[in-house]
N, C-alpha and C positions, 0 to 999 in steps of 0.2 A: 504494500500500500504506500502510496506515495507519504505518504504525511507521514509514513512512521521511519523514512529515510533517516540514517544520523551519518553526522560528519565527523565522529573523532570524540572521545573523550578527554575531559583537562582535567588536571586533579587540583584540590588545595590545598596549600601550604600554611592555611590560617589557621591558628589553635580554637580549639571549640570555647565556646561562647559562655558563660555562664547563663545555667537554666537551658541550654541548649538541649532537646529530646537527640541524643544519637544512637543509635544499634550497630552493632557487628556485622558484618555479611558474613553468613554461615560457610564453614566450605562445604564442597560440592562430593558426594563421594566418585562420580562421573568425571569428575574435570568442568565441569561445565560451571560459571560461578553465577550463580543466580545470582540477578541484580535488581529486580524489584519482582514487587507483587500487586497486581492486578484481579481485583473482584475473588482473591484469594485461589490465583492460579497466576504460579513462578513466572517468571517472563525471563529467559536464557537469554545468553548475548547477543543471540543467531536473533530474537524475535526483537531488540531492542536495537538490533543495526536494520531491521525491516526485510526482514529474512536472507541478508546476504550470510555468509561463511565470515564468521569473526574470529580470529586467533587473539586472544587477549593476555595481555603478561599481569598474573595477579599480584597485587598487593600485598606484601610481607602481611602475616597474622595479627603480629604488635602492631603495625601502624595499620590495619583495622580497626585493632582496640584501641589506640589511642584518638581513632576520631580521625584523623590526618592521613591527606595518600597524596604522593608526590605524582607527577604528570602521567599518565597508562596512553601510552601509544594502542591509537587501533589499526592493525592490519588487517588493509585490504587491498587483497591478490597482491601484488607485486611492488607496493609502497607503502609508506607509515603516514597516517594524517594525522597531525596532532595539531589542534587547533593554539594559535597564536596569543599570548597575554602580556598586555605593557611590562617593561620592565622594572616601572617601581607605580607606586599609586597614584604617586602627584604626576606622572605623564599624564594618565587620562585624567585631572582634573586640568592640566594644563592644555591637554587638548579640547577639554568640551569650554573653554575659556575662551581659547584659538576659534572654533567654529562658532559660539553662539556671538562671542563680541565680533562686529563685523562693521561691511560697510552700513547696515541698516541703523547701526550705532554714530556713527560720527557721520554720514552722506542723509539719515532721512529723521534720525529722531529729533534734530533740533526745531527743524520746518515745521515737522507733525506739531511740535509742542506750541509754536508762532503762531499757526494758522489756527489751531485748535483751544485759545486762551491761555497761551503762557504758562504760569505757574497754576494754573487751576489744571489745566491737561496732566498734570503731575497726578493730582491725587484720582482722579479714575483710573490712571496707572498701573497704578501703587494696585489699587482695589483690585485691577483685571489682573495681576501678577500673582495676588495672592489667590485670590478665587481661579486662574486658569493658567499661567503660568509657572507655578512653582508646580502647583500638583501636578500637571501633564510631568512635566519636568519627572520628577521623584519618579512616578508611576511609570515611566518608560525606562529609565536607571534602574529601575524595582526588577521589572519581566525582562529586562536585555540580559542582566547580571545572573539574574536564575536560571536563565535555561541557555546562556551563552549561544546564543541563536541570534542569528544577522533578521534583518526588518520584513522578511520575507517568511522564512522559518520559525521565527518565532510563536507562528499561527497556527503549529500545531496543539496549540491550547485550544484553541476553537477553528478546526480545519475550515468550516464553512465561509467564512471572515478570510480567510487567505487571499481573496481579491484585494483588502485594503491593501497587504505590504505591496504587492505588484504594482497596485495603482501609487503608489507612494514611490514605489521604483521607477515607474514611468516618470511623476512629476520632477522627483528628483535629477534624473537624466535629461528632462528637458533644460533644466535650470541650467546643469553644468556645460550643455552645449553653448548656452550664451553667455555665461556667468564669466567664463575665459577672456572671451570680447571684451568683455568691461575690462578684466587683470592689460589687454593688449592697449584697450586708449590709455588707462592710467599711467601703464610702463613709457608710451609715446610720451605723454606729458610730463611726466620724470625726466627723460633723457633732454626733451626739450627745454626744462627749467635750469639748463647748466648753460644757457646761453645769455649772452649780454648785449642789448636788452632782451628780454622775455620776450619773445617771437611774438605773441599775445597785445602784446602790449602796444601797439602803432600798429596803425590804418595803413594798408599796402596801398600804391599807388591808384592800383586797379577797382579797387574800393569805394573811392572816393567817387562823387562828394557825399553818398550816403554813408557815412561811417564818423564813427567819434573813437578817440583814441582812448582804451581803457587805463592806461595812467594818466591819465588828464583827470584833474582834480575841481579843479575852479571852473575850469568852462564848460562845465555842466551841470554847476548846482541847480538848473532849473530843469533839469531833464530827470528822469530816473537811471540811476546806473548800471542799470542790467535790463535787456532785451528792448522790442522793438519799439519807436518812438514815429510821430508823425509830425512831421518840421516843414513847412511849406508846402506843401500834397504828395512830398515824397518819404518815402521810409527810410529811418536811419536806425544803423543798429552796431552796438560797440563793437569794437575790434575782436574782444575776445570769442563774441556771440561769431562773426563771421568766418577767425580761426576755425573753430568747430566746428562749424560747418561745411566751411567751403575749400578747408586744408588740409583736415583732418577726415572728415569724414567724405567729403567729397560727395556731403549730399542732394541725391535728384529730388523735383519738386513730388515728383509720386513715384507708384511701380506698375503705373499700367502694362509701361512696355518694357517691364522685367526690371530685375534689383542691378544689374553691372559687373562685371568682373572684380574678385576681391581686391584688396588694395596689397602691394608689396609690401610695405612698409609694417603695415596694423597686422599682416599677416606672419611675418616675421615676430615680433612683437607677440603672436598669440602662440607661435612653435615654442616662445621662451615661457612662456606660462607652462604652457602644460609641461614644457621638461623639468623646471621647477617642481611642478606636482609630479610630475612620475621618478622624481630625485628622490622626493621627501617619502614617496610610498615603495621603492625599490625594494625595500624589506617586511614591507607592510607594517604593525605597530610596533612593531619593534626599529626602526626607525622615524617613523612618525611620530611616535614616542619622543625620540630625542630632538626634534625639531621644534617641538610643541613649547619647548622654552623661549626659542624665541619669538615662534610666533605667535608666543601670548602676550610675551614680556615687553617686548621692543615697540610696539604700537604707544605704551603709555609709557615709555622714555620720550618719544616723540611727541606725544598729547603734552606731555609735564612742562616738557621745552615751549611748546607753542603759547602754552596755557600762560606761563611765566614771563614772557614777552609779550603775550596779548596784553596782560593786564597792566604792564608799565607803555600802554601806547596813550595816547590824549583820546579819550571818548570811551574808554574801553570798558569803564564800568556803570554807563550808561547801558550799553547792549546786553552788558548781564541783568543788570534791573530789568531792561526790556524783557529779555528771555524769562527770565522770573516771577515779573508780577503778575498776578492774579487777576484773568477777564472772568470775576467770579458768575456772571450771567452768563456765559458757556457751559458751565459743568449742568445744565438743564440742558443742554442740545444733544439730542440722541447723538449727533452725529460725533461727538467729542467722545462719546464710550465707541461708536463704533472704531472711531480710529485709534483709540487705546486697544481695542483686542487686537486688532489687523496688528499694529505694532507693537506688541508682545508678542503676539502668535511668531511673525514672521522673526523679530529679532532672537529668540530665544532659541529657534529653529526647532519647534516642537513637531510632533504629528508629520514629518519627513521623511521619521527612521533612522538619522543619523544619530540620537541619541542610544535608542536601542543599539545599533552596530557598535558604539566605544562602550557604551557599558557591559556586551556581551564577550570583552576581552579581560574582564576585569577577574580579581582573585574572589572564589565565592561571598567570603565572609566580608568585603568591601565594604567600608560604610560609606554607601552611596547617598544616605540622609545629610547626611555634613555635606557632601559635595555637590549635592542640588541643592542644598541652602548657598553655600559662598556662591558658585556657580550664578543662581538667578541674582542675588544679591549683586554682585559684584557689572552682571551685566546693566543693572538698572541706574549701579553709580559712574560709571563707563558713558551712559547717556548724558547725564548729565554736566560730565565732565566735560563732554564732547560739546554739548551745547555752551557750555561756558564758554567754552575755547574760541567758537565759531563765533559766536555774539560778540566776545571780546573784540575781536577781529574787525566784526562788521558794525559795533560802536564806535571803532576808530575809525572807518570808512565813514561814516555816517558824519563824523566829526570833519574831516578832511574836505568832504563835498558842503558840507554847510546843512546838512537834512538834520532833520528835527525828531522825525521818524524811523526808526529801525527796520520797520516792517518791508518800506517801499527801497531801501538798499540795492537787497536783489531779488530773484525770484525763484521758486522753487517746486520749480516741473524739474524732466527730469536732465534737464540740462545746469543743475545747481553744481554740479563738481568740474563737468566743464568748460562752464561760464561764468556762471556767478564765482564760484571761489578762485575761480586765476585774475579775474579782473578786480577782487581785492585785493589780491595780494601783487596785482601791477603797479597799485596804487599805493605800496609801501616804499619811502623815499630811501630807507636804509639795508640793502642786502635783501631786495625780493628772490634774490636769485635762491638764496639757500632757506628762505620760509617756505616757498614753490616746490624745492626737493625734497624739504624734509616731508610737507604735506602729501605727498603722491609718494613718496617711499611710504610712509601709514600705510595709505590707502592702499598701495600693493601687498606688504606685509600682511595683512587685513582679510583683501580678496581672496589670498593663498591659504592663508588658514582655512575660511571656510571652506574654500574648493577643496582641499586637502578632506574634510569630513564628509562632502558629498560624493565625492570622487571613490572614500575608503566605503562609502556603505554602496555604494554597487561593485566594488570590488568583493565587499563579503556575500552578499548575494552569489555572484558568481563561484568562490569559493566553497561557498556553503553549500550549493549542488553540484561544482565539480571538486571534490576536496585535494585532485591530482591535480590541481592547477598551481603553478606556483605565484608567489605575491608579483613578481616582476613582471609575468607573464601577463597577468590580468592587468596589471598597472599599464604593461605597453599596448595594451588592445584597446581601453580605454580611451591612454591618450591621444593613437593616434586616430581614433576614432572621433574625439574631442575635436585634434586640429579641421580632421575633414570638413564636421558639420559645422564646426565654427567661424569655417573661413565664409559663410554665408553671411556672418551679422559683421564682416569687415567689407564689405561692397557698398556704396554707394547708396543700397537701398534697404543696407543692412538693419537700419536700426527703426524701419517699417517692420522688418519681419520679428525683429527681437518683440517690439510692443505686443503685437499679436499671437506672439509663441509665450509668454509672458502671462498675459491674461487668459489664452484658452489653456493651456498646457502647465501653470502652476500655479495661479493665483485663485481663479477658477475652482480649480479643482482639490484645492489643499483643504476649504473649509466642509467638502461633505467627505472627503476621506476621515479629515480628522473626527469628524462626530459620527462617521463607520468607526476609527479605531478604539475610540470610546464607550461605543455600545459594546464590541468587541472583548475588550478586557471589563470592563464593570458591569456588563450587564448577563454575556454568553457565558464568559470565564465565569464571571462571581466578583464584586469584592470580595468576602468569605472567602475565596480562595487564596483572592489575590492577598489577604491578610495573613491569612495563613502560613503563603509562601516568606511574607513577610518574616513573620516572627518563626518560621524556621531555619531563615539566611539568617538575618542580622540578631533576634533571639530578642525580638521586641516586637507587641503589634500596634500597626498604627492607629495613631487614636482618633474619638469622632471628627475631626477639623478631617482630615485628610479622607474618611470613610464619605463624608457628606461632599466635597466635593468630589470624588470620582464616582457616585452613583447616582446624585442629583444635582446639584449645582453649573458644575461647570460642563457636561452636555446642554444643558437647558439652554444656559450662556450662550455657548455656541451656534444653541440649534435657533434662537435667536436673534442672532450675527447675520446668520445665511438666512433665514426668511429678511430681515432688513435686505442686505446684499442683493436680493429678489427682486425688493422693491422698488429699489432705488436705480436698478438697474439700466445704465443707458447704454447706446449702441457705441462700439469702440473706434474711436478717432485718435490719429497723429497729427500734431499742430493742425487740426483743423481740415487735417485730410480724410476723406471717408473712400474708405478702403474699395477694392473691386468685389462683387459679390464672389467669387469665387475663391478672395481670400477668405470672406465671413466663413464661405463653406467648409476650406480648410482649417479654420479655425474650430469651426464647431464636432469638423470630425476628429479634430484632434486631443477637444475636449472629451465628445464621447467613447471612444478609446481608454483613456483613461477609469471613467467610471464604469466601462462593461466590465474593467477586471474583475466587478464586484460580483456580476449575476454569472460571468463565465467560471469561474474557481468553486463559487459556491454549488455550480451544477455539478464539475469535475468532483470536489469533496463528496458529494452525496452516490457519484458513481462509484467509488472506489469504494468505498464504506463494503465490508462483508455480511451486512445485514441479509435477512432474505428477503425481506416487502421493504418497498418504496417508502413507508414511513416508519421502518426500523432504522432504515440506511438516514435520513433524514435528521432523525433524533440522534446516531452517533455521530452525524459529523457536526455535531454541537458540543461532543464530548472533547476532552484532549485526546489526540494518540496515546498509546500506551507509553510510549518513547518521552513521553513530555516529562520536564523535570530537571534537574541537575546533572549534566554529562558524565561525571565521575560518578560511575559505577556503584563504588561505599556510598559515598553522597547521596547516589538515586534510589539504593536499597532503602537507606534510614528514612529516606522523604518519603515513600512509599509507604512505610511503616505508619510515619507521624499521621500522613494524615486518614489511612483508616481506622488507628488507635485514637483521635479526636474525636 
């Protein structure tokens, strides 16, 4: 049966727990080491690998007894697969730090908080973080860690739900086709800020006379300093807005007649991202691991530098007060909760699967409760950080041009990091050259983290069902697979197709997977269970706060979310451009795609099932496989044990 596939048992090296329930696994007089029990019939190794031929090397007697079993390679036919675990514990909290702090932290959470009342968008925040992102958080750290199962597999707890990991796979892999694009303009605009002056920064010949020079400070105080203007019945629009466009991305007015050939340059530029990523995953977390320092760490050396020179610039603690204070007649606007979920959902990177994938390399006994508290924590002070930074920045621009207003600075579509923030920092009189490098070195740092975690959880997928695969292998199929699709969003008409692979292919479809993954674990699983597993990993169970929002609160939230999202729903436009119908259609087949994995999986679960009527088969693939549980053998006997002795 397909769902009762396994890829490898890991063992623990963690000492049992105080109040921990552990058993012995009996020896076998056969040779055969029963490893769990089932409806009180032994389940052999052979029936726990899914009926292949498993050669198992037992566990010495004493570290039986002691609770403890070092790593049990499983052979099968002709190679050993032993699944892969960080090399110390702060990797993975440094890597789930690396992937949840990103660009959605220092490129989209300051805007969101601007547009959405300042310092009042804080506190629905706060609220949506503790009601939907911590718990998702924990709860996904909880079931990755237990069953050390990648975002796919791990749905042999409730086989029929196995469309969500797929569907999560797809969205995931949609993101990281484009998500590269963005690491190629950053790295472009990196290399660029070593130039003197800032390429950016003066109106090219050919420009003129619609253009205004983005370090021109005074003769524009009457204009606004970012995007397009109307001056005598013709349009002007700063230097840095044209850059972007018309240098960089070499964009066409639409794509009727196709998106262009990729660009040399962006392309190049996207080959070095992903070798970066297939560098950092060569070894899979065990390298990954060791990178996860800095690209946790090095982002807010960076942030600290900026932060500290924002704040000695003239105006600079204006745009923080700006950023801060309170449009307390906002927090009554639906829409200020709704963009608080969107951005926690999205920055937290919950409901993707890439949380389950790092937490499913971890050592069983993991206290994965402390490291989804700093974890969310730390990402929500990271925003703010980031926001301070940026307002700093754009209090002194504010101050420089003579505006009164912080708001109207710059603007923030999705042209804010390659417009809006190069054209204030054109406008710094002392060394723009090395604030522009340091700020897009961030931003790449950044990018690579997270591509790093989306990249590693469709590596585990692959791995997970082929276990002969090695890390390098899946790493280099990936990436060159990455540069293929991604030299699409470097053409000309590339960033028409990003908007529209963006909104059908992951935005779309993230908020009814995530409340598929929800119903999933709290409602098919069980909390009850999932409590259970709890207090038999970590030897504690979780108390009401965390049982009420994963059974009622934070679904309902969500479910919510997406009837608003419904509602409000308007048809998808690029600056004003409305797409050909044939993109809508590929957009929409590319949404539903994603959500068949749900009713396709769930038919497949229900075929497979050994039932003999249609509604026998039905009701077990609601059940877990037998296989479900702690990969180490000792581990998966005693769990076995606990919870029909409960």
């Amino acid at each position: 049966m397909e769902g009762r596939d396994n890829n490898g048992f890991i063992g623990d090296n963690s000492p049992s727990i105080a109040g921990q329930f552990r058993w012995n696994t009996p020896p076998s007089s056969n040779g055969v080491n029963v490893s769990s029990i089932q409806h009180g019939v032994a389940l052999t190794d052979v029936e726990l690998a899914g009926g292949k031929t498993v050669h198992r090397i037992t566990p010495p007697e004493d570290t039986a007894r002691n609770g403890t079993a070092t790593a049990i390679p499983v052979q099968t036919g002709d190679g050993v697969a032993e699944r892969d675990q960080w090399g110390k514990g702060v990797e993975f909290l440094m890597s789930c730090i690396a992937m949840s702090v990103g660009l959605g932290n220092v490129w989209r959470f300051p805007f969101v908080a601007l547009e959405n009342g300042g310092g009042a968008f804080v506190i629905p925040y706060i609220i949506v973080l503790l009601l939907v992102g911590k718990p998702v958080y924990y709860m996904e750290m909880i079931i990755g860690q237990f069953s050390s199962r990648g975002s796919v597999k791990v749905y042999d707890m409730a086989p029929i739900m196995r469309g969500v990991g797929y569907g999560q796979l797809f969205s995931v892999t949609t993101l990281i086709t484009y998500y590269s694009s963005l690491m190629a303009l950053i790295a472009r605009y990196m290399i660029d800020s070593f130039m003197n002056p800032l390429p950016w920064a003066r109106c090219r010949q050919e420009w003129l006379p619609n253009c205004v020079d983005s370090a021109e400070s005074k003769a524009i105080r009457s204009e606004p300093a970012s995007g397009n203007v109307s001056v005598t019945g013709s349009t002007v629009a700063s230097s840095s807005e044209l850059y972007f466009t018309k240098v960089v991305l070499k964009e066409l007015d639409g794509i009727d007649d196709g998106i262009g050939l990729p660009d040399l340059r962006l392309t190049l530029f996207l080959v070095l991202s992903w070798s970066l990523v297939l560098l950092t995953l060569i070894k899979g977390v065990k390298s990954s691991g060791k990178a996860s320092y800095f690209l946790a760490l090095f982002p807010y050396v960076v942030m600290t530098v900026l932060l500290i020179r924002a704040c000695t610039l003239p105006g600079a603690v204006d745009g923080i007060v700006y950023f801060l204070k309170p449009q307390w007649d906002k927090i009554y606007d639906p829409k200020v909760w709704y963009a608080a979920v969107t951005q926690c959902f999205f920055s937290l990177s919950i409901c993707f699967g890439n949380i389950i994938m790092y937490s499913s390399y971890n050592k069983f006994r993991h206290n994965v409760y402390r490291d989804a508290t700093i974890v969310t924590s730390i990402d929500t002070f990271t925003s703010l950080l980031a926001g301070c930074t940026i307002f700093g920045i754009l209090g002194h621009l504010a101050h420089v041009t003579g505006k009164t207003d912080v708001g109207n600075v710059v603007k923030s579509d999705a042209g804010l990091a390659f417009i809006s923030y190069p054209e204030a920092i054109a406008k710094f009189e002392v060394l723009p050259q090395a604030f522009s490098v340091l700020f897009f070195l961030m931003l790449f740092v950044l990018g690579i983290g997270s591509n790093v975690a989306m990249t590693s959880c469709v590596m585990t997928v692959i791995k997970d069902q082929f276990p002969r695969v090695r890390n390098w292998q899946a790493a280099t199929i990936i990436a060159v697979c990455g540069v293929l699709l991604g030299s699409i969003y470097v053409t000309p008409g590339g960033q028409y197709v990003l908007k529209l692979v963006d909104y059908y292919g992951a935005s779309s479809i993230a908020l009814v997977l995530a409340i598929a993954e929800l119903i999933a674990i709290g409602w098919v699983y069980g909390v009850d269970r999932l409590c259970k597993d709890t207090e038999f990993m970590l030897g504690h169970r979780p108390n009401l706060y965390w049982r009420l929002c994963w059974r009622w609160i934070t679904p309902l939230l969500m479910f919510v979310i997406l009837i608003y999202n419904l509602v409000t729903l308007e048809p998808l436009m690029y600056k004003q451009y409305v797409y050909p119908t044939i993109a809508y259609d590929i957009g929409w087949c590319i949404f539903a795609f994603g959500l068949l994995q749900l009713p396709i999986w769930a038919a497949y679960a229900v075929y497979k099932q050994s039932g003999k009527s249609l509604n026998e088969k039905i009701k077990d693939a609601f059940k877990p496989t037998a296989a479900w549980g702690p990969l180490d053998p000792a581990t998966h006997y005693e769990y076995k044990k606990f919870i029909n002795e409960d």
